[in-house]
C-alpha positions in Angstrom: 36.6 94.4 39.5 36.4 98.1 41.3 34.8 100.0 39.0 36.0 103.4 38.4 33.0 105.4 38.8 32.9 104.5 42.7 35.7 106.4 43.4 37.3 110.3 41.9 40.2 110.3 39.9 42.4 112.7 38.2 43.2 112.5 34.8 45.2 114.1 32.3 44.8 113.3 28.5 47.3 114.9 26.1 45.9 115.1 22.1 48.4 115.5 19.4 45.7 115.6 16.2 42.2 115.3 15.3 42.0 111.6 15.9 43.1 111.7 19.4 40.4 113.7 19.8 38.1 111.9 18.4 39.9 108.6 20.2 39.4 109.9 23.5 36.2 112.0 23.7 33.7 109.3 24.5 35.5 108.3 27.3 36.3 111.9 28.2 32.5 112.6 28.4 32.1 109.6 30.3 34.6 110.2 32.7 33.4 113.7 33.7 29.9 112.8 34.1 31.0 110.3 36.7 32.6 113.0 38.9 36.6 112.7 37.3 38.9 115.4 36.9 39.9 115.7 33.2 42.4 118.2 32.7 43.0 118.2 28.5 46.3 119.4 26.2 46.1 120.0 22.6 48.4 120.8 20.1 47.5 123.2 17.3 47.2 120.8 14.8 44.7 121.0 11.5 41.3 121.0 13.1 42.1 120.2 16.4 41.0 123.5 18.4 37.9 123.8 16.0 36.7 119.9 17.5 38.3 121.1 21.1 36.0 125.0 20.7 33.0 123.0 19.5 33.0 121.0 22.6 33.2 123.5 24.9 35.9 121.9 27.3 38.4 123.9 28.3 41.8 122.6 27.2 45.6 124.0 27.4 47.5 124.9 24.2 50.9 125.7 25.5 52.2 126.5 22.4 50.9 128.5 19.2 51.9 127.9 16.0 55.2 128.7 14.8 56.2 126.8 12.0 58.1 123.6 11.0 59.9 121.2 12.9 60.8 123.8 15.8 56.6 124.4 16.3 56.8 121.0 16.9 59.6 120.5 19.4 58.6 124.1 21.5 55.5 121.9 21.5 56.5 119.0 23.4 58.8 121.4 25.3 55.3 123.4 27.1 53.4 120.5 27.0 56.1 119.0 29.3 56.7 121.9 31.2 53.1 122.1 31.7 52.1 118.4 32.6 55.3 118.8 35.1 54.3 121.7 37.1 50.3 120.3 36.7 50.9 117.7 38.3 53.6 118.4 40.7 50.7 121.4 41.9 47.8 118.6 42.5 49.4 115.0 41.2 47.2 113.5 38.7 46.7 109.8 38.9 46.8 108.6 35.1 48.3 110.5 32.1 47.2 109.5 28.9 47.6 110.0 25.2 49.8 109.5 22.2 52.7 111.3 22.8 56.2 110.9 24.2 55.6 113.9 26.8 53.5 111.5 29.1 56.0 109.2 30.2 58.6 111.6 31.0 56.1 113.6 32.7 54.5 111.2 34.8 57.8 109.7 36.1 58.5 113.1 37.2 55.1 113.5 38.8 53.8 110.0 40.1 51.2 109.3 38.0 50.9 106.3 35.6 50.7 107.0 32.0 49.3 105.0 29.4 51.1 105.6 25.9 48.5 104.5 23.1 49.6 104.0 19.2 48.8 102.8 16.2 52.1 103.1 14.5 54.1 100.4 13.9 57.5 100.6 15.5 60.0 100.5 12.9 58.2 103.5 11.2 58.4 105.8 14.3 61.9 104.8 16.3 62.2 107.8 18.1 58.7 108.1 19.1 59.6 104.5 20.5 62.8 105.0 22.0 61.2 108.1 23.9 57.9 107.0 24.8 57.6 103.2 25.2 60.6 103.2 27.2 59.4 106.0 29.5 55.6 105.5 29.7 54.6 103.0 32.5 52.1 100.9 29.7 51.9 101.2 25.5 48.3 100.4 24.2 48.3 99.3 20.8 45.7 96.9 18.4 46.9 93.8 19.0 47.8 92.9 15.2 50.7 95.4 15.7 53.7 93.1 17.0 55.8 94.3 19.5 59.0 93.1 21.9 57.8 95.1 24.8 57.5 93.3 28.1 53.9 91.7 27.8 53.1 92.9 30.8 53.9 96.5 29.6 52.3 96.1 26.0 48.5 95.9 27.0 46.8 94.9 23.6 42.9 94.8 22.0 40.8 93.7 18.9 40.3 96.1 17.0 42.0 99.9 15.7 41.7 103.3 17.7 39.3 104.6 14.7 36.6 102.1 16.8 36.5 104.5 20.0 34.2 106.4 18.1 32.9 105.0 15.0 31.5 101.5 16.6 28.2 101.4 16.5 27.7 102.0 19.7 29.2 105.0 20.1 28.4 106.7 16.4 25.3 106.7 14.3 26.4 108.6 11.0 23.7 111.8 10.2 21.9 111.2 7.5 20.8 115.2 6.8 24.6 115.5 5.7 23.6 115.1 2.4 21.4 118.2 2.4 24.4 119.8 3.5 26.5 119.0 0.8 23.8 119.8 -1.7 23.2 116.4 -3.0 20.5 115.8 -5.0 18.2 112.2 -3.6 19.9 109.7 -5.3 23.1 111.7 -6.4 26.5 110.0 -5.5 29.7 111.5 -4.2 33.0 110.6 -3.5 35.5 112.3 -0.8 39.4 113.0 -1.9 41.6 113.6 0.8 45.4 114.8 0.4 47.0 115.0 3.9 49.9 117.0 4.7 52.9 114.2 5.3 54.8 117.1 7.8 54.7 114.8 11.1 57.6 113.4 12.1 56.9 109.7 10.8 56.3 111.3 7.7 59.4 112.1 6.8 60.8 110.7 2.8 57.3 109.6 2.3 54.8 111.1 0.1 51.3 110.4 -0.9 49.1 111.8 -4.0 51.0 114.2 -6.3 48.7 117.2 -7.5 48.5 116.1 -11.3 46.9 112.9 -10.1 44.3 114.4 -7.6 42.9 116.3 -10.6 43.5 112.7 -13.2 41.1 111.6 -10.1 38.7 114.6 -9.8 37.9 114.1 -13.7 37.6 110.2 -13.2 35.2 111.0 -10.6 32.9 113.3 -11.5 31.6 111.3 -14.3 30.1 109.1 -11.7 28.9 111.7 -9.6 29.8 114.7 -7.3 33.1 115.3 -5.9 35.0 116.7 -2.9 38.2 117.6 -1.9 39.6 118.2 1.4 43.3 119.0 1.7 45.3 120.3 4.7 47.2 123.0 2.6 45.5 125.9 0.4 43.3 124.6 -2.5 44.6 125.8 -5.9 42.3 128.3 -7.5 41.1 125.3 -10.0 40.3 123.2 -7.5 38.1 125.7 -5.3 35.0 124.5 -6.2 35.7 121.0 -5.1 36.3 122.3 -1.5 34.8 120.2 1.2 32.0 122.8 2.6 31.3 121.0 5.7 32.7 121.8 9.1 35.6 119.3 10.5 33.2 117.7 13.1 30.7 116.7 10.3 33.7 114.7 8.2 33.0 111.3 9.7 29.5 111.9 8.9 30.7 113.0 5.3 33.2 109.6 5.1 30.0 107.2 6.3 27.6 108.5 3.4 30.1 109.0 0.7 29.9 106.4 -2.2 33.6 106.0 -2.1 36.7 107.8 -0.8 40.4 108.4 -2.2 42.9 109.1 0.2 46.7 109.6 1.3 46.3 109.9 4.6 46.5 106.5 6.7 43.8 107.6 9.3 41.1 108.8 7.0 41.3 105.5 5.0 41.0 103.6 8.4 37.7 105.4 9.2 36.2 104.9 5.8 36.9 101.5 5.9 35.8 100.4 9.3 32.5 102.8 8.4 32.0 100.2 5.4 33.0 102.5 2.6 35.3 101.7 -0.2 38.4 103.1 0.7 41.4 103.4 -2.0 44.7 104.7 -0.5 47.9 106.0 -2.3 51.0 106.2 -0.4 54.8 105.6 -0.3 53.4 103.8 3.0 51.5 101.1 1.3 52.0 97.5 2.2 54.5 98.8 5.2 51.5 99.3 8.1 49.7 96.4 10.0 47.1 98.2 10.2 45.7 99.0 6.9 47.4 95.4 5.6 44.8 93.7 8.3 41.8 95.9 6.7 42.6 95.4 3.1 43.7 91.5 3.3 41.8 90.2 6.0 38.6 92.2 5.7 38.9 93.7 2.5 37.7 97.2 2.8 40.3 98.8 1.7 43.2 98.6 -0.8 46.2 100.6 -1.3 48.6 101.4 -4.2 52.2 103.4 -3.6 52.2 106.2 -5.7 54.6 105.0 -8.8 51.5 102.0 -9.3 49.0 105.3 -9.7 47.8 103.7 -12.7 46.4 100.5 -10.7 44.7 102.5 -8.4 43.0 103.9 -10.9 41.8 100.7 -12.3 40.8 99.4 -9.2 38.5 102.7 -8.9 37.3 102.1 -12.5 36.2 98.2 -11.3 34.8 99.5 -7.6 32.5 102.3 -10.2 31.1 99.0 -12.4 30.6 97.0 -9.4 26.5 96.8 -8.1 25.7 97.5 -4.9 29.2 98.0 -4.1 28.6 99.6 -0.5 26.2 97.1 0.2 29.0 94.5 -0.1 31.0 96.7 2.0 28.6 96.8 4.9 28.4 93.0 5.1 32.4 92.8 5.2 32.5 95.5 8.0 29.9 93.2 9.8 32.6 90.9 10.2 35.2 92.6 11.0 33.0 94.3 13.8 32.2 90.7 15.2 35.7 90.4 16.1 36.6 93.9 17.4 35.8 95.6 20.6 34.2 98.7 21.2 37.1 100.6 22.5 35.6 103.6 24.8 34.2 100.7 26.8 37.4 98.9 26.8 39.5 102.0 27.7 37.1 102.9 30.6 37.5 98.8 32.2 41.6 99.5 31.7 41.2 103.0 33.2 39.4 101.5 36.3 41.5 98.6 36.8 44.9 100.7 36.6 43.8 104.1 38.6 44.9 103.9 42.5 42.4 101.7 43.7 42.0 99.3 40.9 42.9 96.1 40.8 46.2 96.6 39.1 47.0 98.4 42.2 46.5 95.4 44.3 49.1 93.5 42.4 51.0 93.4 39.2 49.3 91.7 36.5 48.8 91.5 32.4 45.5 93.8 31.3 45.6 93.5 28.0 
């Protein structure tokens, strides 16, 4: 197999949120220090720029924030524009990211593009129609099912959150406690409320605000308590803030003693960090995803918000169970035996589908 490192090769990686970032900058890093051209877009969304500015890359935002669903279509609408004229200026050889402006773009341009997701299909049918059919591969986990062309649909063990939260590529920081305040042996717990404005989000909702403070109160008897919402915190809720900076919240997620969420990704990198993750949305028991981590490896378990009262009780038993994280860390064992480490898988896809790879040399299945 040619490895890529033998050879320069241009590369554009397009970021739509905070976990694309965190999905793609090991390989990023990699890439660059072997001599690659890594030209990066972003979209201004939640922490995004802060991870991007903390870096020190330089990256394209071609459009600020507006507001609403036209922010996000003027989005895709410079980000196009801008991969188009990019490339069309000094062709790049793969375009990747999680978008539906790849494909377009790189049909236009000559590159191949490389469409990852996590979603499953019948949730996001217009991210589908746009991007599958357009982008020249889709990279998914392989427990998502899919009636793309196999050789199109390039598949691997595992979930994107273990780009950069496999052991080999993340070892959690320890001083974040000190950070937080916490006293030695003082436990904590993390709630997270996420915004539900993307487009897949639409008629579905997650924790309602009565019940985030039903769960601040629950909490608190047990130990210390955060809060990190992507909206203004209500003056009563201020002093749960989450003080820590958004590249220190995988360190926060990897410590904390258990962790409450509506958002989909944050439960998926609690749980493949080995800590007990409790999820409440209208999505429950709908993604492949979070099914495979709560029924096959059981670190997590969701509840849709109208059974609010058995998440609560399954909070109540994970409180009263001994050594609770220590049970977790054996069941993430297990379910890293069977996964990959996924910056090392992207980089061996990367090399084998950039000009001189082997899947130049012939058409064949990668995944």
């Amino acid at each position: 197999m040619l490895q890529l490192e033998t050879y320069s090769v241009r590369l554009l990686f397009d970021l739509g949120h905070p976990a694309h970032f965190h999905l793609f900058k090991n390989a990023i890093v990699e890439l660059r220090a072997g001599g690659h051209d890594v030209v990066i877009f972003a979209r201004e969304k939640d922490c995004l720029p802060e991870l991007l500015e903390k870096t020190g890359w330089h990256y394209h935002m071609p459009c600020r924030k507006r507001g609403g669903q036209l922010r996000l279509g003027l989005e895709a609408v410079g980000i196009f524009a801008r991969a188009v004229a990019m490339g069309l200026a000094r062709p790049f050889d793969l375009m990747i990211g999680t978008s539906f402006v790849i494909g377009p773009a790189s049909r236009i341009t000559g590159a191949t593009s490389l469409v990852f997701s996590e979603n499953d299909a019948a949730h996001v049918p217009l991210f589908v129609k746009l991007a599958y059919t357009s982008g020249h591969y889709v990279v998914t986990p392989r427990c998502l099912q899919s009636d793309l062309n196999r050789a199109k649909h390039l598949t691997y063990r595992g979930y994107q959150e273990l780009a950069y939260l496999h052991p080999n590529r993340f070892r959690p920081d320890p001083g974040i406690r000190a950070e937080l305040g916490l006293g030695e042996d003082e436990k904590y717990f993390l709630i997270r409320k996420a915004a539900y404005t993307a487009f897949h989000d639409v008629g579905h909702t997650g924790l309602a605000g009565k019940q985030l403070q039903m769960l601040i109160d629950r909490l608190a008897r047990h130990g210390r308590v955060f809060l990190s919402i992507e909206a203004d915190l209500p003056g009563e809720l201020q002093s749960c803030r989450l003080p820590t900076p958004a590249d220190r919240m995988l360190d926060v997620l990897a410590f904390a003693d258990m962790v409450v969420a509506d958002s989909a990704t944050v439960t998926i990198e609690a749980g493949v960090l080995g800590t007990p993750a409790a999820w409440c949305s209208t999505f429950v028991g709908d993604l492949a995803i979070l099914k495979e981590l709560e029924h096959k490896y059981g670190l997590i378990a969701g509840y849709r918000p109208e059974d609010f009262d058995g998440l609560v009780a399954r909070i109540d038993e994970w409180l009263m169970t001994p050594n609770l994280k220590d049970r977790w860390q054996q069941r993430r064992s297990r379910m890293l035996g069977e996964c990959v480490d996924l910056t090392a898988w992207i980089l061996d896809l990367l090399g084998r589908l950039s000009p001189r790879g082997e899947a130049a040399k012939g058409h064949k299945r990668l995944g």
